[in-house]
PQR file with spaces between the fields and no chain letter, atoms N, CA, C, O and H, PARSE charges and radii, in Angstrom:
ATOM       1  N    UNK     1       0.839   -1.165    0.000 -0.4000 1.5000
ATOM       2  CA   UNK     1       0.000    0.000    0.000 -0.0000 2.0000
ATOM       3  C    UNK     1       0.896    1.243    0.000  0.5500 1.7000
ATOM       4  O    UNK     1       1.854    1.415    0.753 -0.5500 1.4000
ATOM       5  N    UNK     2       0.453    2.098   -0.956 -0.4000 1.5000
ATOM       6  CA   UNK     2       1.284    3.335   -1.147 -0.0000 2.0000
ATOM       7  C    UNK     2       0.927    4.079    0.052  0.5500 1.7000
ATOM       8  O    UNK     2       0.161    3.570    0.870 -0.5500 1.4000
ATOM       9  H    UNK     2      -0.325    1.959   -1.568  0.4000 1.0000
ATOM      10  N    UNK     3       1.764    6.068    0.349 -0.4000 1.5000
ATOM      11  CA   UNK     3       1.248    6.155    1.361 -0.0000 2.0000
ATOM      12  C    UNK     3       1.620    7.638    0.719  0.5500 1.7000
ATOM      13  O    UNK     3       2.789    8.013    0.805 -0.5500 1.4000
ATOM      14  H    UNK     3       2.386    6.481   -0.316  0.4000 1.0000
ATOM      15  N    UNK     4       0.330    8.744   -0.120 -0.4000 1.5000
ATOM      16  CA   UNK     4       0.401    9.475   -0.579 -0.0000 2.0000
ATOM      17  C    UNK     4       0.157   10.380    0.542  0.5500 1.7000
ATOM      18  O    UNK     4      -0.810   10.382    1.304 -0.5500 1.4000
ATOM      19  H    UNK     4      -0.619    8.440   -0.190  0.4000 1.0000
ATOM      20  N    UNK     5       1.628   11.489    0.525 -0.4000 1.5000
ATOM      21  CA   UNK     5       0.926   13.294    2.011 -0.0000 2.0000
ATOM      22  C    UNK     5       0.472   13.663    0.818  0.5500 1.7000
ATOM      23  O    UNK     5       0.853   13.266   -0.283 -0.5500 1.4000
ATOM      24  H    UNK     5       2.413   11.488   -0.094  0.4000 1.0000
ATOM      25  N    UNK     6      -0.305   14.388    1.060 -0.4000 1.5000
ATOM      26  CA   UNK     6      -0.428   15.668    0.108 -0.0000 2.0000
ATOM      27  C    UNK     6       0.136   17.238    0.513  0.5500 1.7000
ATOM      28  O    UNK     6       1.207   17.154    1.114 -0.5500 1.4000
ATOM      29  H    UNK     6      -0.614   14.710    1.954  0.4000 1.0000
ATOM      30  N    UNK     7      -0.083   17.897    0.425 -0.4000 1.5000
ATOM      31  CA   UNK     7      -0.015   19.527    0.735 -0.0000 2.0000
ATOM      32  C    UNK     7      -0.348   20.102    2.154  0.5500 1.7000
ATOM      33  O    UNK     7       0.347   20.740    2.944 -0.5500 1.4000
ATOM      34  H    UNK     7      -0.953   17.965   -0.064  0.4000 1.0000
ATOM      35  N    UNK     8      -2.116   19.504    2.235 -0.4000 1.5000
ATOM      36  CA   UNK     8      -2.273   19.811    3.167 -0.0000 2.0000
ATOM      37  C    UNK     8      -1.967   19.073    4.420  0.5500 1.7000
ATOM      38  O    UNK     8      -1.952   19.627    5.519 -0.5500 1.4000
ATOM      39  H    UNK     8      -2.681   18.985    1.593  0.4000 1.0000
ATOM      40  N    UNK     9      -1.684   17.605    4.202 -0.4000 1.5000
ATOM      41  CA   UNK     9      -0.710   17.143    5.899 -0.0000 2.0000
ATOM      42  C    UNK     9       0.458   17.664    5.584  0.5500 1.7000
ATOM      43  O    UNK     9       1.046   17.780    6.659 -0.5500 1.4000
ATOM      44  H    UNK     9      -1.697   17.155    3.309  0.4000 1.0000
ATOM      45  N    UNK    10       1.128   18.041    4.746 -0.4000 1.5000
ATOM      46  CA   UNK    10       2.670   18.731    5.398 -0.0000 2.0000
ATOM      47  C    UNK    10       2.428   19.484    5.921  0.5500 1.7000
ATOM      48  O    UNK    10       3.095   19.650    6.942 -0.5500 1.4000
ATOM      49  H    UNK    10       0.650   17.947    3.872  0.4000 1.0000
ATOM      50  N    UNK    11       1.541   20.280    5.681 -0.4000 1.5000
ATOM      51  CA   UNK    11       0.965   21.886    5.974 -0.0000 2.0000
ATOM      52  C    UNK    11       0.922   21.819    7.611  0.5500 1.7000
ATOM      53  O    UNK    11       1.482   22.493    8.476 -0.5500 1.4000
ATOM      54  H    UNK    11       0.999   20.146    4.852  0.4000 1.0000
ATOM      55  N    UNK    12       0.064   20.774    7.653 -0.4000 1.5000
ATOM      56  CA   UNK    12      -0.513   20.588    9.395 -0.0000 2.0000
ATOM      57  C    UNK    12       0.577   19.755   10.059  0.5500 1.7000
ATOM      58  O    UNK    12       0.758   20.102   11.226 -0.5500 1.4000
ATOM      59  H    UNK    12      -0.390   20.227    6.950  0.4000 1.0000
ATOM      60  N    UNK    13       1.405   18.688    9.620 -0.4000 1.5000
ATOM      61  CA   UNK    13       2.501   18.376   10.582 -0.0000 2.0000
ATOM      62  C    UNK    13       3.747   19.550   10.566  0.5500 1.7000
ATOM      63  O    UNK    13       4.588   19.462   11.461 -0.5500 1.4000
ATOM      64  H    UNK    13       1.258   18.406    8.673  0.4000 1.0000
ATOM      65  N    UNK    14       3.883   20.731    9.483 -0.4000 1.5000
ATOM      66  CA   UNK    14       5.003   22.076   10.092 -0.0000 2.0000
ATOM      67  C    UNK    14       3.889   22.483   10.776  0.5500 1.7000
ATOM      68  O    UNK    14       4.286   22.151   11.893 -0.5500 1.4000
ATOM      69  H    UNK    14       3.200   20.802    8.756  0.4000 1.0000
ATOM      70  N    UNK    15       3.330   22.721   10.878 -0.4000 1.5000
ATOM      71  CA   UNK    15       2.012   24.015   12.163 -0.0000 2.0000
ATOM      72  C    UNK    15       2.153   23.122   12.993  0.5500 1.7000
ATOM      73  O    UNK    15       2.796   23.658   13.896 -0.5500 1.4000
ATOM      74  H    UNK    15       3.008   22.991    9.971  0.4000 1.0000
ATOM      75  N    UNK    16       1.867   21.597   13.398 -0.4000 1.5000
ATOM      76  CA   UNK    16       2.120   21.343   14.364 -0.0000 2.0000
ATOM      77  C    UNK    16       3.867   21.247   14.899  0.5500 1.7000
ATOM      78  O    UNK    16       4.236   21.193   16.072 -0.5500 1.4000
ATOM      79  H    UNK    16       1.344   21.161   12.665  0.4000 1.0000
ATOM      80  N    UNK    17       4.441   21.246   14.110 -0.4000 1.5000
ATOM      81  CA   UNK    17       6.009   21.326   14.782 -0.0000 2.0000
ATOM      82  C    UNK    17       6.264   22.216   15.240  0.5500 1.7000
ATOM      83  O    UNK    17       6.927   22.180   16.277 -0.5500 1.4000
ATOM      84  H    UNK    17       4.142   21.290   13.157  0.4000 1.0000
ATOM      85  N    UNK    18       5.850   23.452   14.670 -0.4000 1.5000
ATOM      86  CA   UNK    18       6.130   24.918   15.148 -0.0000 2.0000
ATOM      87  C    UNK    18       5.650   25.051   16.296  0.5500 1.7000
ATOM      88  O    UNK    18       6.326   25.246   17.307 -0.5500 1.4000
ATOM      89  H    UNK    18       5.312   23.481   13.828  0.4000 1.0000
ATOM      90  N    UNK    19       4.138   24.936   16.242 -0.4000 1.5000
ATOM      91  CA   UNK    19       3.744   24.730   17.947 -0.0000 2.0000
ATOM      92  C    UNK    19       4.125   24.478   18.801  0.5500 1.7000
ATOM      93  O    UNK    19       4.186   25.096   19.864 -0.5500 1.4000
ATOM      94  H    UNK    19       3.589   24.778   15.421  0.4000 1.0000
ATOM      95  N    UNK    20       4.602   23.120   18.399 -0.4000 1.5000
ATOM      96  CA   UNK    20       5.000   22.461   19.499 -0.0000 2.0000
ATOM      97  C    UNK    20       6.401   23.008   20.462  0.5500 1.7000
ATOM      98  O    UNK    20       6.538   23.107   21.681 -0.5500 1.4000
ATOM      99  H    UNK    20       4.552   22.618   17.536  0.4000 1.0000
ATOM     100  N    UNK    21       7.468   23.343   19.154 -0.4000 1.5000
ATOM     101  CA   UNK    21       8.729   24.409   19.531 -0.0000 2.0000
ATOM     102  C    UNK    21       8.001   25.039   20.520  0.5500 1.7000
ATOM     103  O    UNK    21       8.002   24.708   21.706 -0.5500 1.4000
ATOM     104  H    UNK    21       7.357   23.263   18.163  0.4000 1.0000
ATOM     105  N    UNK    22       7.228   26.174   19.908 -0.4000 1.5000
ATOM     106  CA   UNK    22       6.827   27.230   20.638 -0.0000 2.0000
ATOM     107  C    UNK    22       6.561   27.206   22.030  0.5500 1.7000
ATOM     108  O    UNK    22       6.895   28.092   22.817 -0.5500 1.4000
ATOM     109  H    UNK    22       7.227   26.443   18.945  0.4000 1.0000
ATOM     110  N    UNK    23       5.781   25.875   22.388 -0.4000 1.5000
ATOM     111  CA   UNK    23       5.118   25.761   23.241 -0.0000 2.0000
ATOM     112  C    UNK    23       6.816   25.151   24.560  0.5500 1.7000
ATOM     113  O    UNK    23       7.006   25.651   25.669 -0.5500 1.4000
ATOM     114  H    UNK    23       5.510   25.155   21.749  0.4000 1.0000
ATOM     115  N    UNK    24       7.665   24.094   23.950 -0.4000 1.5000
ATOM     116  CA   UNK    24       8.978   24.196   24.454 -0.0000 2.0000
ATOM     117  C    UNK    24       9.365   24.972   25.022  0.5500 1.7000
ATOM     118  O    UNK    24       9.482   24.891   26.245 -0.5500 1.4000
ATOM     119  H    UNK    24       7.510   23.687   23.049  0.4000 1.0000
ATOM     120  N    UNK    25       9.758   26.173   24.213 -0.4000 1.5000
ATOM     121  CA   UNK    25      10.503   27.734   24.004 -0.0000 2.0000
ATOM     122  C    UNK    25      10.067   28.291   25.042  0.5500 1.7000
ATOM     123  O    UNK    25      10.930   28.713   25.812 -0.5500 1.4000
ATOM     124  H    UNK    25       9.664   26.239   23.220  0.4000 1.0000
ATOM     125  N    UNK    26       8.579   28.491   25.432 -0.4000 1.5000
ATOM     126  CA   UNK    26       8.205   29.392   26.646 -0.0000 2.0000
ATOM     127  C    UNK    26       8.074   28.813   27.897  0.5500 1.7000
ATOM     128  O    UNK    26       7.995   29.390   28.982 -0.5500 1.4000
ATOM     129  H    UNK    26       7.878   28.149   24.807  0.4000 1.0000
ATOM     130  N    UNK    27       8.061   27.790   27.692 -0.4000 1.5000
ATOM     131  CA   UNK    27       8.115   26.866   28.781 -0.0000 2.0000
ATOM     132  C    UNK    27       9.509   26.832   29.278  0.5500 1.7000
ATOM     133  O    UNK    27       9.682   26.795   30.496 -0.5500 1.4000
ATOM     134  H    UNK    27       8.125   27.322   26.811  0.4000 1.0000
ATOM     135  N    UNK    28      10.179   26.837   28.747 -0.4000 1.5000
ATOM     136  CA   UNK    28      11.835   26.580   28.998 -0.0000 2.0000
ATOM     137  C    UNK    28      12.157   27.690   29.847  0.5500 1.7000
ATOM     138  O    UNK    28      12.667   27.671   30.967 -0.5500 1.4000
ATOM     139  H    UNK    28      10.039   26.867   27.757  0.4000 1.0000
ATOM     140  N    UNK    29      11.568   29.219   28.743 -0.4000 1.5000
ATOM     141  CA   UNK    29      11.716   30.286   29.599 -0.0000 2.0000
ATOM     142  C    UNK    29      11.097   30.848   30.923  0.5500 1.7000
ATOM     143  O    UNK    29      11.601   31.746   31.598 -0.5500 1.4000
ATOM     144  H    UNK    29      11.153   29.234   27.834  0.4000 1.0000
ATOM     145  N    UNK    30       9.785   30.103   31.228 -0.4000 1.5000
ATOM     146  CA   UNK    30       9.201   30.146   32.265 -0.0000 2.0000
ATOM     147  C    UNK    30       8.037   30.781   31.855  0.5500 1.7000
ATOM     148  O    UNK    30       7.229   30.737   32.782 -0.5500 1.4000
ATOM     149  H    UNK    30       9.376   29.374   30.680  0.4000 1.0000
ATOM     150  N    UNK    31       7.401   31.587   30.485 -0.4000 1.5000
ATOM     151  CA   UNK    31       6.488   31.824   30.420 -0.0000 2.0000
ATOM     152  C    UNK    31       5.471   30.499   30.228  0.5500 1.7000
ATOM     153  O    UNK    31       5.623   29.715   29.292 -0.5500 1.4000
ATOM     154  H    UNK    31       8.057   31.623   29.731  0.4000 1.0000
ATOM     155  N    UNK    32       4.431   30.355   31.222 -0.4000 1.5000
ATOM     156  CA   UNK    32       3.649   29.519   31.417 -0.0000 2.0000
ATOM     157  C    UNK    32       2.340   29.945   30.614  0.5500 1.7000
ATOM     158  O    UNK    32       1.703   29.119   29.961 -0.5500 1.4000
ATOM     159  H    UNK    32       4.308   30.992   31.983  0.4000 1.0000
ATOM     160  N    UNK    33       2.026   31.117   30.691 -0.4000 1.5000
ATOM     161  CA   UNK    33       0.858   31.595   29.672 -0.0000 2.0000
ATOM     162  C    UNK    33       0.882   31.696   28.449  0.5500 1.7000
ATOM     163  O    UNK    33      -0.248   31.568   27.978 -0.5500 1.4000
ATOM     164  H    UNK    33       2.543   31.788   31.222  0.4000 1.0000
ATOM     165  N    UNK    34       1.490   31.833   27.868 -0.4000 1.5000
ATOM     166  CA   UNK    34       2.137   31.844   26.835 -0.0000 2.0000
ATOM     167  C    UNK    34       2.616   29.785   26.115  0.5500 1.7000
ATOM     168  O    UNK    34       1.969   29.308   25.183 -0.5500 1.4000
ATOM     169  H    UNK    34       2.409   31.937   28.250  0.4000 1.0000
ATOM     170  N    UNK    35       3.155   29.412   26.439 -0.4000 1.5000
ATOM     171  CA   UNK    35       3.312   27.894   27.129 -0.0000 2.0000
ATOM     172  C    UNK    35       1.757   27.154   26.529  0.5500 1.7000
ATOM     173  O    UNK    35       1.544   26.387   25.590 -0.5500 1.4000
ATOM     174  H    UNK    35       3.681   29.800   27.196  0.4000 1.0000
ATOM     175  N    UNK    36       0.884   27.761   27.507 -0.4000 1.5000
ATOM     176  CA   UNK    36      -0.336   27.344   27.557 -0.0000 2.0000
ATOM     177  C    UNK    36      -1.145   27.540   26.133  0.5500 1.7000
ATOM     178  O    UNK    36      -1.912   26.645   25.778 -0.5500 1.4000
ATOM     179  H    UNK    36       1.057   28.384   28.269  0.4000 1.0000
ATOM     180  N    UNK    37      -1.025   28.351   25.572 -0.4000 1.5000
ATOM     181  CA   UNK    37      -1.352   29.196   24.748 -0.0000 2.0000
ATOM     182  C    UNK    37      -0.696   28.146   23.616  0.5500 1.7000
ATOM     183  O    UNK    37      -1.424   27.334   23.045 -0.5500 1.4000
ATOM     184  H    UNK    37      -0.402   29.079   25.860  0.4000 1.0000
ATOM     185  N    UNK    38       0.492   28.215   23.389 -0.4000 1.5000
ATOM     186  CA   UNK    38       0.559   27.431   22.293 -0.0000 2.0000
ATOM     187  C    UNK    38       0.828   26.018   22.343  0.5500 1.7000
ATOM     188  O    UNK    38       1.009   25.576   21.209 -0.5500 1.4000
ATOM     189  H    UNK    38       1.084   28.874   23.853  0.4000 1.0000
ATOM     190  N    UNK    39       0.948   24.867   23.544 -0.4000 1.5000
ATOM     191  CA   UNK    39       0.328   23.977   23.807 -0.0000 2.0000
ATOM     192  C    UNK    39      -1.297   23.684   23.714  0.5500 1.7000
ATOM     193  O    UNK    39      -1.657   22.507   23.691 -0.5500 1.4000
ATOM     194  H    UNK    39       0.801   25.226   24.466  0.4000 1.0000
ATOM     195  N    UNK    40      -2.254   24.709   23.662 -0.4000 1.5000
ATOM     196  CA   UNK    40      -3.921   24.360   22.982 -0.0000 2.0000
ATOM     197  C    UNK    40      -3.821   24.322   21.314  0.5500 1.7000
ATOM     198  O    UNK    40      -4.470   23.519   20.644 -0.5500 1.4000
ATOM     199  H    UNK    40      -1.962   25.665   23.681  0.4000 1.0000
ATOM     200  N    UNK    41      -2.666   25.576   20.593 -0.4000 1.5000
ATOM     201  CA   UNK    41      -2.903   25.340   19.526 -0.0000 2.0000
ATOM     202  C    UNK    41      -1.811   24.193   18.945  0.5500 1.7000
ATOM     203  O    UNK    41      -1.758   24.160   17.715 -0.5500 1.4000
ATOM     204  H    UNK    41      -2.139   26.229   21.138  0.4000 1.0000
ATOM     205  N    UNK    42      -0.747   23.048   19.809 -0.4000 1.5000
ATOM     206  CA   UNK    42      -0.195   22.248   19.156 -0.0000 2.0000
ATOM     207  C    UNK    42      -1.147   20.991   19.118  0.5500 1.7000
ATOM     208  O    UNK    42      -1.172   20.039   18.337 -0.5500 1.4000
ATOM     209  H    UNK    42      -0.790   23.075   20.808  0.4000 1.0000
ATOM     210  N    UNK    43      -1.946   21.307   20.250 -0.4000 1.5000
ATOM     211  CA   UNK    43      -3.307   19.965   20.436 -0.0000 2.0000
ATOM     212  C    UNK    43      -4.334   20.055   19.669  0.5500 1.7000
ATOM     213  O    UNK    43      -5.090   19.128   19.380 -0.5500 1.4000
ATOM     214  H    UNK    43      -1.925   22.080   20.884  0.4000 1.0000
ATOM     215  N    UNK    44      -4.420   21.453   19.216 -0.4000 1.5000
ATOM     216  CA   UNK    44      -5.403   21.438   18.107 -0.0000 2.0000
ATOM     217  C    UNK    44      -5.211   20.736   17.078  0.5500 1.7000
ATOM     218  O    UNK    44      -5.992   19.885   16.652 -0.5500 1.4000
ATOM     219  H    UNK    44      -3.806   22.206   19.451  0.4000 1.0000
ATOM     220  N    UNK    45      -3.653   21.186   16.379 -0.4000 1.5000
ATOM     221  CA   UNK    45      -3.360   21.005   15.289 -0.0000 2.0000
ATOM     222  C    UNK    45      -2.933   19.304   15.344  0.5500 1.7000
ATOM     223  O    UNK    45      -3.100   18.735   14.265 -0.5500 1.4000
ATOM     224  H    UNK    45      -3.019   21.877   16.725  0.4000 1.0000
ATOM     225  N    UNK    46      -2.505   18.607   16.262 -0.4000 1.5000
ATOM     226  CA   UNK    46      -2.735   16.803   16.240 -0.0000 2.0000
ATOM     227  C    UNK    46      -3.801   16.706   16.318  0.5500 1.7000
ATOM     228  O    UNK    46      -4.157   15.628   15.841 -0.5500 1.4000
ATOM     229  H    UNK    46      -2.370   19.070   17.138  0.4000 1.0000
ATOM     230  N    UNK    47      -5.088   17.636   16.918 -0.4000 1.5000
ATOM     231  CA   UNK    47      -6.179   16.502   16.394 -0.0000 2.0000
ATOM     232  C    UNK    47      -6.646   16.871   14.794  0.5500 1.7000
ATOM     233  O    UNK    47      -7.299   16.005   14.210 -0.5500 1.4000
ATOM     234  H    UNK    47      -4.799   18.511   17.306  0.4000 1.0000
ATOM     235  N    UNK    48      -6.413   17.800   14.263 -0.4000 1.5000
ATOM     236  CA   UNK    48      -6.492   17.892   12.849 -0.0000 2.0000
ATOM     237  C    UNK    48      -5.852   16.899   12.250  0.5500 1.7000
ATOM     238  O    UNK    48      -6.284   16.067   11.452 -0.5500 1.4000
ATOM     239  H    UNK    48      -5.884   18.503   14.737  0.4000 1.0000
ATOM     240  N    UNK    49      -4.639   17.067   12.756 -0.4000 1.5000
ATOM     241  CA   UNK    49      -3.784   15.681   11.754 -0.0000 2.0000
ATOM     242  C    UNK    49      -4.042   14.580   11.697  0.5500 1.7000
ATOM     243  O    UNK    49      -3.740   13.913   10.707 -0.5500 1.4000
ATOM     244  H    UNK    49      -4.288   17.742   13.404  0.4000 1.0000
ATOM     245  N    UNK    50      -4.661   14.087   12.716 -0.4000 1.5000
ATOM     246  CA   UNK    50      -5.203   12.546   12.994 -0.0000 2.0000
ATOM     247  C    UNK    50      -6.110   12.707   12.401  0.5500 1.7000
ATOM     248  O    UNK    50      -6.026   11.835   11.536 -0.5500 1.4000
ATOM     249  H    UNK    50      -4.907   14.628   13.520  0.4000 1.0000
ATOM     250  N    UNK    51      -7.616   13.624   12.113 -0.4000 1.5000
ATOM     251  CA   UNK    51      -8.773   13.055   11.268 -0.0000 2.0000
ATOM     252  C    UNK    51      -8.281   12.833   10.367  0.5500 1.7000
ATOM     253  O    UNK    51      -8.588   11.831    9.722 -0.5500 1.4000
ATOM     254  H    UNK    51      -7.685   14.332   12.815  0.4000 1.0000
ATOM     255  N    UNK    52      -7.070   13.907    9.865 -0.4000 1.5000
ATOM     256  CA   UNK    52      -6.765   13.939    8.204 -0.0000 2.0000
ATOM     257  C    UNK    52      -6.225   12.615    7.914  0.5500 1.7000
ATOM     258  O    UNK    52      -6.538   11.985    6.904 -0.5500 1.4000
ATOM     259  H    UNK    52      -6.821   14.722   10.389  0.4000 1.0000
ATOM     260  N    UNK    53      -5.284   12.130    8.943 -0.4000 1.5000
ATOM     261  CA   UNK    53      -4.645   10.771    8.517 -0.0000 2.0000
ATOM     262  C    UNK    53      -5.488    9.468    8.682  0.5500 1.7000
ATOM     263  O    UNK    53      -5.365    8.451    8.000 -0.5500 1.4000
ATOM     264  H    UNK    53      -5.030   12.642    9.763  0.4000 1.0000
ATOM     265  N    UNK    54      -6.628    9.736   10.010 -0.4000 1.5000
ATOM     266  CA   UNK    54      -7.636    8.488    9.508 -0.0000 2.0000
ATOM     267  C    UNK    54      -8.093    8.550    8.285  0.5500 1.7000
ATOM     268  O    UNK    54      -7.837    7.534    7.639 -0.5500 1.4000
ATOM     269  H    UNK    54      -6.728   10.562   10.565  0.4000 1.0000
ATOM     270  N    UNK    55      -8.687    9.378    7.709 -0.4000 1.5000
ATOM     271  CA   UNK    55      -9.644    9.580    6.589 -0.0000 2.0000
ATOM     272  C    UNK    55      -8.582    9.509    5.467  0.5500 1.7000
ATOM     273  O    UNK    55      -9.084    9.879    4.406 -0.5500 1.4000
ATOM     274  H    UNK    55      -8.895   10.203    8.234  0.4000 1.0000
ATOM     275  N    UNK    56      -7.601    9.244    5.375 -0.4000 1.5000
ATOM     276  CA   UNK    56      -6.510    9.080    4.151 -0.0000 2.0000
ATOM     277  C    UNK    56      -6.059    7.676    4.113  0.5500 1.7000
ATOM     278  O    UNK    56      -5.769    7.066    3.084 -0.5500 1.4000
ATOM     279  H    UNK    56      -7.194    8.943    6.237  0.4000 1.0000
ATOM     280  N    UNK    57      -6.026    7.241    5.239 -0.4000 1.5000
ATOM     281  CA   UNK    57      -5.761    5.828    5.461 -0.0000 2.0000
ATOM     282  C    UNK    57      -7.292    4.819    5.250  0.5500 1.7000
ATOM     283  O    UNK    57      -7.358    3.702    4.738 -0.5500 1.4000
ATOM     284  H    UNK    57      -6.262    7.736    6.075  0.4000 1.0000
ATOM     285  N    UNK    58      -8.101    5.412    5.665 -0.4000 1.5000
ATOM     286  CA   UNK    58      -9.421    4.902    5.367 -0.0000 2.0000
ATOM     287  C    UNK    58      -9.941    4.468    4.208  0.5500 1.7000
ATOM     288  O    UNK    58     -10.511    3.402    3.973 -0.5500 1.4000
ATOM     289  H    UNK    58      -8.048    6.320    6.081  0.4000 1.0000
ATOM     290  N    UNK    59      -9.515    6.084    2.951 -0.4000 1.5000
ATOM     291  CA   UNK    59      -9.657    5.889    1.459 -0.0000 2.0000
ATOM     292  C    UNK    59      -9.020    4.954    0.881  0.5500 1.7000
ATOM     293  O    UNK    59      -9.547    4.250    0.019 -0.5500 1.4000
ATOM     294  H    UNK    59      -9.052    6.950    3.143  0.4000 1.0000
ATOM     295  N    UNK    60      -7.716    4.807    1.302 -0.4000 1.5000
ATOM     296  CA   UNK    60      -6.390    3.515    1.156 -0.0000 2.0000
ATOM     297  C    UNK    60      -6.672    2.475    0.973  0.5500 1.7000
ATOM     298  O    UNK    60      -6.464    1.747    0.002 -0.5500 1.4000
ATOM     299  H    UNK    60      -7.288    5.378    2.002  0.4000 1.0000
ATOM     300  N    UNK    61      -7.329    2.262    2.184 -0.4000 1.5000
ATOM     301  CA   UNK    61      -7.905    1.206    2.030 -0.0000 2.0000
ATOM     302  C    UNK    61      -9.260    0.324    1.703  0.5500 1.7000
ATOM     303  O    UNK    61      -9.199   -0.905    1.663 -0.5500 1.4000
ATOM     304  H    UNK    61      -7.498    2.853    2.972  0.4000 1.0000
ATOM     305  N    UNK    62     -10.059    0.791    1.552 -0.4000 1.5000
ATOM     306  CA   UNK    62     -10.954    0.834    0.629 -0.0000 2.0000
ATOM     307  C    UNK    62     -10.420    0.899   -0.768  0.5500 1.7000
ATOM     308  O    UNK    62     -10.930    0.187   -1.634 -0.5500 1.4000
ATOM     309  H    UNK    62     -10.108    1.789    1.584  0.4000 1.0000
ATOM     310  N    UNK    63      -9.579    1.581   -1.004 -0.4000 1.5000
ATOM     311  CA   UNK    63      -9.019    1.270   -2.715 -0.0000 2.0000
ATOM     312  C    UNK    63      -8.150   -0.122   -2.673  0.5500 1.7000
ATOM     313  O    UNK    63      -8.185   -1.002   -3.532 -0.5500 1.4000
ATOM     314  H    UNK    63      -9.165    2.159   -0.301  0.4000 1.0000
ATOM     315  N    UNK    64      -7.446   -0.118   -1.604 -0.4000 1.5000
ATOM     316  CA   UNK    64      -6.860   -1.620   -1.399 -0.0000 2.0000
ATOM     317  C    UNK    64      -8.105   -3.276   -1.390  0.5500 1.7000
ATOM     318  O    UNK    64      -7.954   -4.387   -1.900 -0.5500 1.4000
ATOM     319  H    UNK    64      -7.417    0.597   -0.906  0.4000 1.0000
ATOM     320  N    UNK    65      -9.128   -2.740   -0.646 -0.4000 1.5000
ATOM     321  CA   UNK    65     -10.017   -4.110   -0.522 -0.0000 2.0000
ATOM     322  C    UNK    65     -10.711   -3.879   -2.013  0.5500 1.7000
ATOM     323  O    UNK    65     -11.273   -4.856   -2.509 -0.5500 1.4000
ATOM     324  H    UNK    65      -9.251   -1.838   -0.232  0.4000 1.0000
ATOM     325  N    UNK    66     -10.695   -2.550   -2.795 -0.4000 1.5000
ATOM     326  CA   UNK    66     -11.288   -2.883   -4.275 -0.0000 2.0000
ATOM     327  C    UNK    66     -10.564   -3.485   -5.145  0.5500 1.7000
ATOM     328  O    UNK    66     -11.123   -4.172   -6.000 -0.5500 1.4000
ATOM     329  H    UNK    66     -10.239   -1.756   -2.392  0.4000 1.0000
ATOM     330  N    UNK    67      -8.960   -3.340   -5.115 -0.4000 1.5000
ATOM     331  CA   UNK    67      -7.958   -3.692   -6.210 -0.0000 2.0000
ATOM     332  C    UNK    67      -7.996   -5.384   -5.286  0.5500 1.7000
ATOM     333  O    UNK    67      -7.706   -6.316   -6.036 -0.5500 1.4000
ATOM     334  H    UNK    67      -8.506   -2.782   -4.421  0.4000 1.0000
ATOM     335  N    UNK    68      -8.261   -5.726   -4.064 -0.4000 1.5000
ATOM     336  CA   UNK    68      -8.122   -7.319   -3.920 -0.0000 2.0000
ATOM     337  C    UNK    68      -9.339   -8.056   -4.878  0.5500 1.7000
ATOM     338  O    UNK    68      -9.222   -9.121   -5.484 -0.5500 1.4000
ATOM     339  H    UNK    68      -8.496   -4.968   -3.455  0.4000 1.0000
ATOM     340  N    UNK    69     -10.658   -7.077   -4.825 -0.4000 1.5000
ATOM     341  CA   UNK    69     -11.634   -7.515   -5.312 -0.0000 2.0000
ATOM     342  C    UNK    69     -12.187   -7.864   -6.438  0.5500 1.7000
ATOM     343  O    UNK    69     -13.213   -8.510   -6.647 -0.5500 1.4000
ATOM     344  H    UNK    69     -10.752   -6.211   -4.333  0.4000 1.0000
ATOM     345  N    UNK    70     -10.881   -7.044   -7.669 -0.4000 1.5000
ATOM     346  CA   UNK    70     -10.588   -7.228   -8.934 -0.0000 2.0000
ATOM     347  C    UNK    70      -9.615   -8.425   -8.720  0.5500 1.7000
ATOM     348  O    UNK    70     -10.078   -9.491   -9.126 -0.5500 1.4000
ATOM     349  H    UNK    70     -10.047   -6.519   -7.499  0.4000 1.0000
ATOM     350  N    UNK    71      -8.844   -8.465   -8.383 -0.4000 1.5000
ATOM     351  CA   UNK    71      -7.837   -9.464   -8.080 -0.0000 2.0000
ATOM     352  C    UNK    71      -8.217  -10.774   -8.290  0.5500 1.7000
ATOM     353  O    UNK    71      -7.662  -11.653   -8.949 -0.5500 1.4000
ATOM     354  H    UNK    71      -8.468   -7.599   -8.053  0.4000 1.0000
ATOM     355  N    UNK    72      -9.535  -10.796   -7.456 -0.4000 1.5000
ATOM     356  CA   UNK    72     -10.194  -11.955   -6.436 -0.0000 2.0000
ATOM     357  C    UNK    72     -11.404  -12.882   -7.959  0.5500 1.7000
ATOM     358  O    UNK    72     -11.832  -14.033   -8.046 -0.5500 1.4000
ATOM     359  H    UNK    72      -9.986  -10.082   -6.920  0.4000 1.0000
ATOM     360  N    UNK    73     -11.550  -11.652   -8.881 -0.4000 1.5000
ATOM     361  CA   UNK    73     -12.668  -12.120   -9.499 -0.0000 2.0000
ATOM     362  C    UNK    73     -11.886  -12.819  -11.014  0.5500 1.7000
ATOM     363  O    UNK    73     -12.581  -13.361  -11.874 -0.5500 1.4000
ATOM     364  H    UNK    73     -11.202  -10.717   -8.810  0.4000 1.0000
């Protein structure tokens, strides 16, 4: 099974990397509000990435159980 990103998961795994830095960065420095702040938007952006990657893996496969089903006949 192939395993096509497109555009928009690169898009959302750099937004989530950046976040996540970010959220490091102020933390390290002791800003906790700040910290907080971009720890909600690195949790946002994994749960974006996960629908996107169920629903890509989902299509996958469904094209996988159709190409067995040609296969099969």
């Amino acid at each position: 099974m192939k395993h096509n990103i497109d555009n928009s998961t690169r898009a959302a795994v750099r937004s989530l990397a950046i976040a996540f830095e970010a959220y490091h960065d102020y933390r390290a420095k002791g800003d906790h509000a700040r910290a907080a702040m971009w720890g909600k938007i690195a949790l946002r952006y994994q749960s974006e990435l996960d629908v996107m990657l169920i629903s890509e893996s989902s299509v996958e496969f469904q094209q996988y159980l159709a190409e067995q089903k040609e296969q099969a006949a």
